[in-house]
C-alpha positions in Angstrom: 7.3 -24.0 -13.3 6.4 -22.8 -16.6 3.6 -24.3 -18.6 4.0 -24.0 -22.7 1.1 -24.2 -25.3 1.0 -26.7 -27.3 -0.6 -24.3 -30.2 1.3 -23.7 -33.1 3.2 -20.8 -33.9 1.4 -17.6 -33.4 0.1 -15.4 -36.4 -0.4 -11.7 -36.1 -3.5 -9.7 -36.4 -3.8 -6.1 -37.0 -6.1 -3.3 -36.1 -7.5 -2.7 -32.7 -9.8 -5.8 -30.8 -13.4 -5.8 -31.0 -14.7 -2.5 -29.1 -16.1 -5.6 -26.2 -12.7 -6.5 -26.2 -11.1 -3.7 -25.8 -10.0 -4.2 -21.7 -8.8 -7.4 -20.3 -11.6 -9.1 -18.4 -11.7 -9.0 -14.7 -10.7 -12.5 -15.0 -7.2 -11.1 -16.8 -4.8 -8.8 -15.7 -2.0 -6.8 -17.9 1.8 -6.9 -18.1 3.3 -4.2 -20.2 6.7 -2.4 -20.6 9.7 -4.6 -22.4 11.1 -6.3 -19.3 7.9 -7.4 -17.4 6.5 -8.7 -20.7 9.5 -10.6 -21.2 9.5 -12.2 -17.9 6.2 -13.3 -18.2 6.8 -15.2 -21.2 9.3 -16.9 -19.8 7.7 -17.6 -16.9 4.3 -18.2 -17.1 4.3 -18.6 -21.5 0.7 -21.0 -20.7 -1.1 -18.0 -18.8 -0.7 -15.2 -21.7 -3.9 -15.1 -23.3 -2.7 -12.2 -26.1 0.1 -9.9 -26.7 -0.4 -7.0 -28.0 1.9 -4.9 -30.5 2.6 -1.1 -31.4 1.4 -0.8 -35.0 4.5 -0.3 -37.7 8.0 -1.2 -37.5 8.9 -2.4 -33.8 10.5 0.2 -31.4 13.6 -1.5 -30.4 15.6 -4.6 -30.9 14.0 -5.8 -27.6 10.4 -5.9 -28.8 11.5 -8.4 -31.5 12.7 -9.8 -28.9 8.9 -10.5 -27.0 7.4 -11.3 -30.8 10.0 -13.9 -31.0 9.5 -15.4 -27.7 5.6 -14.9 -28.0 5.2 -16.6 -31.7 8.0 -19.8 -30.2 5.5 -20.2 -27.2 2.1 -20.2 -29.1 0.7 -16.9 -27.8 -1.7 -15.0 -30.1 -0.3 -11.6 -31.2 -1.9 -8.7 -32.4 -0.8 -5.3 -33.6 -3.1 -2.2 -32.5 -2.5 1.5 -32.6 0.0 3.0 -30.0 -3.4 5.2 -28.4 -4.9 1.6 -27.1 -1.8 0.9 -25.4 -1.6 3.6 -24.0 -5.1 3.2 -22.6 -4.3 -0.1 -21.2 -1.1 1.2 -19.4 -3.3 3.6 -18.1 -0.5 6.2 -18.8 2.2 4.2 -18.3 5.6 3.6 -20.2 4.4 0.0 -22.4 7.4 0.5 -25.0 4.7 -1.0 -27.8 4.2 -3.8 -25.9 1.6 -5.1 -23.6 0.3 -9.0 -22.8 -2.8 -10.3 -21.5 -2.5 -13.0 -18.6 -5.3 -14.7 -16.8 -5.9 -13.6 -13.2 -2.9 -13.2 -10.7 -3.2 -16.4 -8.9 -1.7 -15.6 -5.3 -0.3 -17.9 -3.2 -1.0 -19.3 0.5 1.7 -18.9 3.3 1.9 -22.7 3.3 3.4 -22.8 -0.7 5.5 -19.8 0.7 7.3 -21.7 3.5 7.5 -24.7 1.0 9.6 -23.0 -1.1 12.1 -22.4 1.7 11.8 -25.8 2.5 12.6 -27.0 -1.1 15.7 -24.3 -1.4 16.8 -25.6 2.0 17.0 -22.4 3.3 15.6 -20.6 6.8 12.1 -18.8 5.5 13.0 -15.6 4.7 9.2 -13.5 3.9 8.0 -9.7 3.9 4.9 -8.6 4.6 3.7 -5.6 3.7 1.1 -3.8 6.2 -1.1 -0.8 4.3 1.3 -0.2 1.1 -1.3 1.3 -1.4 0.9 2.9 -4.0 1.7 0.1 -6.5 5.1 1.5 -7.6 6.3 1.1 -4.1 4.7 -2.5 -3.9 6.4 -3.5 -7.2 10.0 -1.2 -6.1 9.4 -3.8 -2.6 8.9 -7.3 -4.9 11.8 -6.4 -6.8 14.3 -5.9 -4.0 12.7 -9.2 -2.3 13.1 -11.1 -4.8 17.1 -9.9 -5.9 17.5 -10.2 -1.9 16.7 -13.9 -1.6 13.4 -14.1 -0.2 11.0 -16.8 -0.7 8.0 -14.5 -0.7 5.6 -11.3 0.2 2.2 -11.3 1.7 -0.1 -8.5 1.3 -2.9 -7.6 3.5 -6.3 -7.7 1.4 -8.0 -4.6 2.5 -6.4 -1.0 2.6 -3.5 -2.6 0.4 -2.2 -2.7 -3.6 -2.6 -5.7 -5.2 -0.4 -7.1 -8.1 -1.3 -4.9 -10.9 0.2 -4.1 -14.7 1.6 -1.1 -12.6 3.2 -3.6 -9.6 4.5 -6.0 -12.4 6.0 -2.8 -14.1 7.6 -1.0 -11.6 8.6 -4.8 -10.0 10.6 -4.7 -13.5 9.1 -8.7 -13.8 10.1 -9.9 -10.5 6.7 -10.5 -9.7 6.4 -13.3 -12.3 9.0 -15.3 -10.3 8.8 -14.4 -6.6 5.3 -15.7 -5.0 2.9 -13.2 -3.6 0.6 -13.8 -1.0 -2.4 -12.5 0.5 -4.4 -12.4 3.1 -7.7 -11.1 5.1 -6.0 -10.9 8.5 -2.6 -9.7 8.6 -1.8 -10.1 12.6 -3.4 -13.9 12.3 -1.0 -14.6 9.4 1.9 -13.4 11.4 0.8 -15.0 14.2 0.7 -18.4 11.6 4.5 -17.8 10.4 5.7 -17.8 14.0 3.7 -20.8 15.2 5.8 -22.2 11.8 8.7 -21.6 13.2 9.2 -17.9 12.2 11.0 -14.7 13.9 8.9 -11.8 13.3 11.2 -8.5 12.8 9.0 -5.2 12.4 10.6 -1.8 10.7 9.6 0.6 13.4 11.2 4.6 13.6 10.5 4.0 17.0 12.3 0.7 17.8 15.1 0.6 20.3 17.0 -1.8 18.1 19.3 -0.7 15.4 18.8 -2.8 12.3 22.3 -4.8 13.0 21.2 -5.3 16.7 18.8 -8.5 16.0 19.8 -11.9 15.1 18.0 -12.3 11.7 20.0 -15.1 9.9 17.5 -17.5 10.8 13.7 -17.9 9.8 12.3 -14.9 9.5 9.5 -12.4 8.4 10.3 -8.7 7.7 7.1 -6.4 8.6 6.5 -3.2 6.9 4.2 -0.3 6.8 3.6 2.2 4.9 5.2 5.3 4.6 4.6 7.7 7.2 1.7 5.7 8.9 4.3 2.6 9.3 3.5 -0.7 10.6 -0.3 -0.2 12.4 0.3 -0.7 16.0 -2.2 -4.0 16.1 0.2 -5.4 13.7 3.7 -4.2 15.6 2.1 -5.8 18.6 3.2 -9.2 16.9 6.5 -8.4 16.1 9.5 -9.6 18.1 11.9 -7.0 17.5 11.6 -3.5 16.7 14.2 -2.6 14.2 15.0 1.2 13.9 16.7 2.3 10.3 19.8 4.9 12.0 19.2 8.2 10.2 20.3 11.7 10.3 18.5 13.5 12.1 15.8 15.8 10.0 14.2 13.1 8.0 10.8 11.6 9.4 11.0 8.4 7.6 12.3 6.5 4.7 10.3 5.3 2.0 8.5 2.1 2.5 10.4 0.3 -0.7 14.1 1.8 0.9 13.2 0.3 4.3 12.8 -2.8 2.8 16.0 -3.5 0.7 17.7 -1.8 3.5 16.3 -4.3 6.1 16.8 -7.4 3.2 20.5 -6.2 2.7 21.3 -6.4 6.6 19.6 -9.9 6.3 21.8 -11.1 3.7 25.0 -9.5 5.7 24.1 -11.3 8.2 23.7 -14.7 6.5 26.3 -14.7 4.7 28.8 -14.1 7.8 30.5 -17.6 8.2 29.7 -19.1 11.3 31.7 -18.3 15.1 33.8 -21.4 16.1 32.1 -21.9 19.8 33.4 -20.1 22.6 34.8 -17.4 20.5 32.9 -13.8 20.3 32.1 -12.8 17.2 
């Protein structure tokens, strides 16, 4: 649930921060690009420390847009030159906008499998096993959360993290869908299935076609990273093996493909009304 300041309405500064405050803190993390900015705001409006503006008129209709939902929330603004943002994005596309949150505060599997429990819906997670490129972690969060699911966990070590390139390239899904993560991946799967969960791992090698496993009920959705795929330690865990049908000629799909195409045969499947008993389906 969003938290709003109580601060009045915010005034604008102008000119670059204080050289010392040039980066966001390692207790902060950065949001920019229209859309991620936006969601922010309307997410998490009590956790943006700053917003930062293009100097001049505004690019877009948009970007008055995030001024007017910054200043009606109470978060500082500030106008800098377009070279600072672009040092913050690091390169990226920020479209003259860019906000400062406090740290990404990731969730347990516990608040992840509550969230199910409040929807009244069978857990539906993914968990992600070595994705390190952050557009494919945010491409991953954005089809999760479109898709339904109630959350991602992230291994800690050899993994992304949610960065202003995840929240970016998630397109501000990663404000609203919960993100886990942990130090052991194959005890946390082991945890989701002692909760109840089926575990269903995206394997080139699997003798089971996507549409071949039951997955309408709870369920956690494994996947590696492209080319390497899910580490066998971790597919040990797993209790199916789905295989993606391809052409032949084509090693693999991309991690963030695999996903939505997995998610999609998920929602097929649960939105199929149910078999009257003693008929086949």
């Amino acid at each position: 649930m969003a938290r709003h300041r109580a601060a009045p309405a915010a005034r604008e500064r102008r000119g670059p921060p204080p050289r010392e405050q040039r980066r966001a803190s390692s207790a902060e993390r950065l949001v920019y690009g229209i859309h991620p900015v936006l969601e922010a705001l309307r997410a998490h409006a009590g956790e943006v420390e700053r917003l930062l503006l293009v100097e001049g008129a505004l690019p877009s209709r948009q970007a008055a847009d995030v001024l007017a939902l910054a200043e009606a929330s109470g978060v500082p603004v500030q106008r800098v030159p377009r070279e600072h943002l672009l040092e913050l994005a690091e390169g990226g596309v920020h479209q003259g906008v860019v906000a400062e949150l406090r740290a990404y505060a990731y969730a347990g599997l516990e608040e992840l499998l509550a969230i199910a429990r409040t929807a009244n819906q069978p857990p539906l997670l993914v968990v992600l096993d070595g994705i390190q490129d952050p557009h494919n972690l945010g491409a991953i969060i954005r089809s999760a959360y479109a898709l339904g699911a109630h959350g991602v966990v992230l291994g800690r070590d050899r993994a992304a993290g949610v960065t202003a390139a995840v929240a970016k390239a998630s397109a501000g899904a990663v404000e609203h869908l919960r993100v886990a993560r942990v130090t052991n991946l194959s005890r946390a799967i082991e945890e989701l299935k002692a909760s109840g969960l089926w575990v269903a791992a995206a394997d080139p090698g699997g003798d089971t076609p996507l549409w071949g496993a039951p997955l309408d009920g709870p369920l956690a959705l494994v996947v590696g990273a492209e080319g390497e795929g899910v580490r066998p330690g971790v597919l040990g865990h797993s209790d199916f093996r789905l295989r993606i049908p391809m052409a032949p000629g084509l090693g693999s799909l991309n991690a963030s493909v695999a996903a939505a195409l997995l998610l999609y045969e998920v929602v097929r499947q649960r939105a199929k009304p149910p078999v009257p008993r003693g008929q086949k389906a």
